[in-house]
N, C-alpha and C positions, 0 to 999 in steps of 0.2 A: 260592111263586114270587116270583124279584123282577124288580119293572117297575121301570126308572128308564130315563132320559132325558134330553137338555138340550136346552135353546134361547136361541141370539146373537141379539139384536135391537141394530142402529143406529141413531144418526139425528145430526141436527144440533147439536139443544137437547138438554138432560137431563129431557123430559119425561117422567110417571110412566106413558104408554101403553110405552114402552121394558119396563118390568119386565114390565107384563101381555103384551106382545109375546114376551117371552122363556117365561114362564111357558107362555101356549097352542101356541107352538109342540114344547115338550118334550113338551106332555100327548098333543098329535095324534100325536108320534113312537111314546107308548111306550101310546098308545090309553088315557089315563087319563083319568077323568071327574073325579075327586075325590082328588085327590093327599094319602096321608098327613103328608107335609111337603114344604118344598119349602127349598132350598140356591139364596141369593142372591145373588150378588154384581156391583156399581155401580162406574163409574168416577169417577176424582174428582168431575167434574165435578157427584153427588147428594152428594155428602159435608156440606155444608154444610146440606142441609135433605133428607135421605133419604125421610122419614116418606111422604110421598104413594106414592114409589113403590112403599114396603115395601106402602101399605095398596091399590095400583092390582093388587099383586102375590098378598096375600091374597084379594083378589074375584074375580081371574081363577082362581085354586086353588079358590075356596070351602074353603079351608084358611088359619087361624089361626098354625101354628107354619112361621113365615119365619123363617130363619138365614141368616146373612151378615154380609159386611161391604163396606166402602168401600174403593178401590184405583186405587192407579197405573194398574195396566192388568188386564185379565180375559182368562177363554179358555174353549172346548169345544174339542170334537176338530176344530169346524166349520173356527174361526178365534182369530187371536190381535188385542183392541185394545188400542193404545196412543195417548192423545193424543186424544180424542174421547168422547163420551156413549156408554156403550154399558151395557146387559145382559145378564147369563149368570142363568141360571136352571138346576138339575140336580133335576127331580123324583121321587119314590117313592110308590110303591103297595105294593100284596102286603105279603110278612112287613115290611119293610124302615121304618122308622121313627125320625127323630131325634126325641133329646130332648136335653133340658137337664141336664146332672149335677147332682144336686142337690150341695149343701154337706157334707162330712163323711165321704159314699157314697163306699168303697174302691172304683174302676172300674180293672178293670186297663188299659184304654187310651183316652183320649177326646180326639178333634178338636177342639184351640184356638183360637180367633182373636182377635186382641187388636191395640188400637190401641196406638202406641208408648210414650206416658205408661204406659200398665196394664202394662209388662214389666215385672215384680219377681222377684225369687230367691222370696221368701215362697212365695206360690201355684204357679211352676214346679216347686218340687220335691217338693211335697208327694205322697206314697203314691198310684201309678200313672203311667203311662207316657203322655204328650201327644205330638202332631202335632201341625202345621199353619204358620199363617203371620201374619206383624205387617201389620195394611194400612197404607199410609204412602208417602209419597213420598220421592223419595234423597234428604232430608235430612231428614226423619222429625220434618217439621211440618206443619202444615195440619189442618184441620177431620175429620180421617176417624172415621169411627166403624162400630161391630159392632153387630150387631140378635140379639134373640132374642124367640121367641114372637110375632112381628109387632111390636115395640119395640125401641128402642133398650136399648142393656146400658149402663147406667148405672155400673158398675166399670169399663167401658172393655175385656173380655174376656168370652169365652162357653166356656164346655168343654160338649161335646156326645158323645152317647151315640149310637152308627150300629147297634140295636138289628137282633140274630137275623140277626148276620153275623162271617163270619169275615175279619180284613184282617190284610195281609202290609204292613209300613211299614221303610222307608231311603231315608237320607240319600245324594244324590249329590254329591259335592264335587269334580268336575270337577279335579283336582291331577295337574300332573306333578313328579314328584321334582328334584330339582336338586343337590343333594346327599344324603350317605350316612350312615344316623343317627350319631348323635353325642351322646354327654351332658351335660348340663348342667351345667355345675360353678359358676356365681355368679347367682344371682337377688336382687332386689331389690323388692318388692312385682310389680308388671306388667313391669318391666323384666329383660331377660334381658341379663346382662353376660358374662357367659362363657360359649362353647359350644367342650367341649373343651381348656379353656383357654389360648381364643384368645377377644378379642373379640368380642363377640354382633357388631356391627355392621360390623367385618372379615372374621367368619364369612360372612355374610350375601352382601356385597359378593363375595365372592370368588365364591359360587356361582352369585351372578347374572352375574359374567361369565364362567364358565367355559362357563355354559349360552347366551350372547347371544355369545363371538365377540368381539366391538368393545365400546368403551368408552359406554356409555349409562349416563343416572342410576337409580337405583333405583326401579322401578315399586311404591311401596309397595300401593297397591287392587290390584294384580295376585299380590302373594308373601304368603304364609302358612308359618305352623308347623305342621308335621304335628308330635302331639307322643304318647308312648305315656310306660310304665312300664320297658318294657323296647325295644333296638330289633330283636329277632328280632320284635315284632309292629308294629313300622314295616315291618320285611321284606314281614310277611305282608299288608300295609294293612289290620291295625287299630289304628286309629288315632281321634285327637279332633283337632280343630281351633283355631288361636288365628289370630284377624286380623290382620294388623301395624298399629297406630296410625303410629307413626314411630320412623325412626331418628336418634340421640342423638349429633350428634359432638364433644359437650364431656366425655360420658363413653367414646362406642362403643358404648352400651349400645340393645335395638331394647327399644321399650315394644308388647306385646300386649295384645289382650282380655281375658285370664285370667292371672291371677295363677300360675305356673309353680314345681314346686319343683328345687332342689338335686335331683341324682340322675336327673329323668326324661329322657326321651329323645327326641331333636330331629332332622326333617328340614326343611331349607327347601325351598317347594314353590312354582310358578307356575300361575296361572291358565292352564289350556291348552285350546284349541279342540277338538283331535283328541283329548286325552284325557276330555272331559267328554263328546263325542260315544259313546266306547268304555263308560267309565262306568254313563251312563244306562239302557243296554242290558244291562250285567250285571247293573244293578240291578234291573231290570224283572223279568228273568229270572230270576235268584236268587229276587224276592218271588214271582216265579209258582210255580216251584218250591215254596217254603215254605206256599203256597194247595194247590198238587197239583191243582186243575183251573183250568179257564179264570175268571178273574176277570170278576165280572159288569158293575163299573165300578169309576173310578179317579177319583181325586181326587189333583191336585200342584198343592204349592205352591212357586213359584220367586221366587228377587230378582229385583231390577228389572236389577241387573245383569250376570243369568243369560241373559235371554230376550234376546229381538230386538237389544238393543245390546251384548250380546257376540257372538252370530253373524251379525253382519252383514247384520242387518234380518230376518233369517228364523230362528223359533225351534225349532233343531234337534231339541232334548230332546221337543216337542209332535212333530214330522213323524213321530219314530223311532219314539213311543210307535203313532202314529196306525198305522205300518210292522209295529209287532211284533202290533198287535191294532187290526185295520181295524174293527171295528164294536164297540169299547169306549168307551161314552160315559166324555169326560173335562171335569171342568170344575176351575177353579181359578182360583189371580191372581199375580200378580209385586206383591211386596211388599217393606216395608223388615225382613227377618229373616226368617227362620224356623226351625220348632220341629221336632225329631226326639231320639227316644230311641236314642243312643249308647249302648252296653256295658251299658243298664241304666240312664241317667243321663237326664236332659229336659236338651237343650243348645238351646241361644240359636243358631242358627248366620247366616252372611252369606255370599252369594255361592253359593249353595246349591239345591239340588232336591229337595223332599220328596217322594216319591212312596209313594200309599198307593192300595196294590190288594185290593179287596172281592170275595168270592165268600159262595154262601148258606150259610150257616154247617149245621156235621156234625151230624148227628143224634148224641144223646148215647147213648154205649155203655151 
């Protein structure tokens, strides 16, 4: 059987009664005396000197293995903060148990979390499939850091094991189209020069005002490349993502995230309110479907400039969640990045919503 739970605690200061605050209230929720692990997560404001609260948080468990990390802002289903000391704490009993991946062990899928310095290709890609999220603030500096086993993770990243469960995990990237795929016909390391052969950065421009109407600059943080292999699977929205850095008007050329080849295929896409609203709900739905019963709890990870300051102070993607599954504990945090397996691939992604849905894993045939 699995017992899991959370609990938000505030306060003024970032003192380390805050974590045990969060810890006792999740345990009373889900009536646990002796929590198998327990999942922590701190606002900046412990980022600097975590340790008290991680070990205020271990005493209140009388459990040793605390995972988490440090963040912009946190969440349960309770409530979302931002800009203040707070803690979330999501605990487990029953079958349900984190561990640590060890080094080596083929895991077909394990929960990330990693401060900004510790993002490498190295360890991203390595055999098995990752979640999760970078803690960091929007400019992906400051003291933050990841704990494991009641310590800090000294690499600066933790991969975890969510033992004797089955989870359903995708990426929401909130995109509406603006134009209609097109291939790529000149690349240049990260710089896309021709789409169509037409300038990348004439391409670009045209679609954003075809899609705004009136003459405004180019909202580079807002447009993305939806980009595929073929574009019958831009048609279908499968697709991978590149962020635009900037555009280039001594050559035309837009510089992305990912280095792009010759050949593949290209939509320009805008960050859109109502589409990321529609989105998050297929996406829930689809992973439920893929679990085939009700999911026992959830865990997402979102940017910082997903939550509250793209929806206008209230974070849609949580209300919906809380909408589709009123009594599924959810905790998580708005980070600088985060991690989802695309087509089979660990992608880096921004501006993004992981969502990963847990039920008790099938008895084996």
């Amino acid at each position: 059987m699995i017992k899991v739970a959370t609990g938000l605690s505030t306060g003024t200061t970032a003192k380390p009664e805050l974590a045990a605050q969060a810890v006792q209230a999740a345990m009373a929720k889900a009536n646990i005396h002796a929590p198998s692990s327990v999942l922590l997560f701190l606002t900046s404001e412990f980022a600097s000197d975590p340790q008290s609260a991680i070990k205020a948080a271990a005493k209140a468990a009388s459990c040793t293995q605390i995972i988490g990390c440090s963040a912009s802002g946190i969440f349960t289903e309770e409530d979302w903060i931002l800009d203040g000391p707070a803690a979330a704490a999501m605990v487990f009993s029953g079958d349900v148990v984190l561990t640590v991946a060890e080094e080596g062990t083929a895991i077909p899928l394990t929960m990330t979390l990693a401060a900004p310095n510790a993002i490498n290709s190295t360890w991203l890609n390595k055999p098995g499939l990752k979640f999760g999220g970078v803690s960091g603030d929007a400019t992906g500096q400051g003291a933050f850091s990841v704990w494991q086993n009641g310590k800090g993770a000294t690499q600066g990243y933790c991969e975890l094991v969510i033992n004797n469960t089955q989870a359903a995990v995708a990426a929401s990237h909130g995109l509406k189209s603006i134009s209609s795929p097109r291939k790529i016909t000149k690349t240049h390391g990260h710089d896309v020069l021709s789409v169509a052969n037409i300038d990348a950065l004439h391409s670009l421009a045209s679609a954003w005002q075809k899609q705004q109407k009136f003459d405004e600059p180019l909202p580079y943080h807002r447009l993305i490349a939806m980009v595929a292999s073929k574009g019958a699977q831009l048609e279908r929205g499968e697709y991978n993502v590149a962020s635009i850095i900037s555009g280039n008007e001594e050559n035309a050329s837009v510089t992305l995230t990912k280095a792009l080849q010759e050949g593949d295929w290209l939509s320009w896409a805008v960050r859109d309110v109502d589409a990321a609203q529609i989105d998050i709900v297929k996406t829930a739905s689809e992973l439920k479907q893929q679990l085939n019963t009700e999911p026992a709890f959830a865990l997402l990870f979102s940017c910082l400039g997903r939550g509250p300051y793209f929806y206008n102070n209230v974070d849609q993607d949580l209300a919906l969640l809380k909408t589709l599954f009123p009594k599924l504990p959810i905790i998580g945090f708005y980070g600088n990045g985060e991690i989802a397996p695309i087509h089979g691939v660990n992608e880096l992604l921004q501006y993004s919503a992981v969502l990963a849905l847990f039920a008790h894993e099938l008895p084996k045939q």
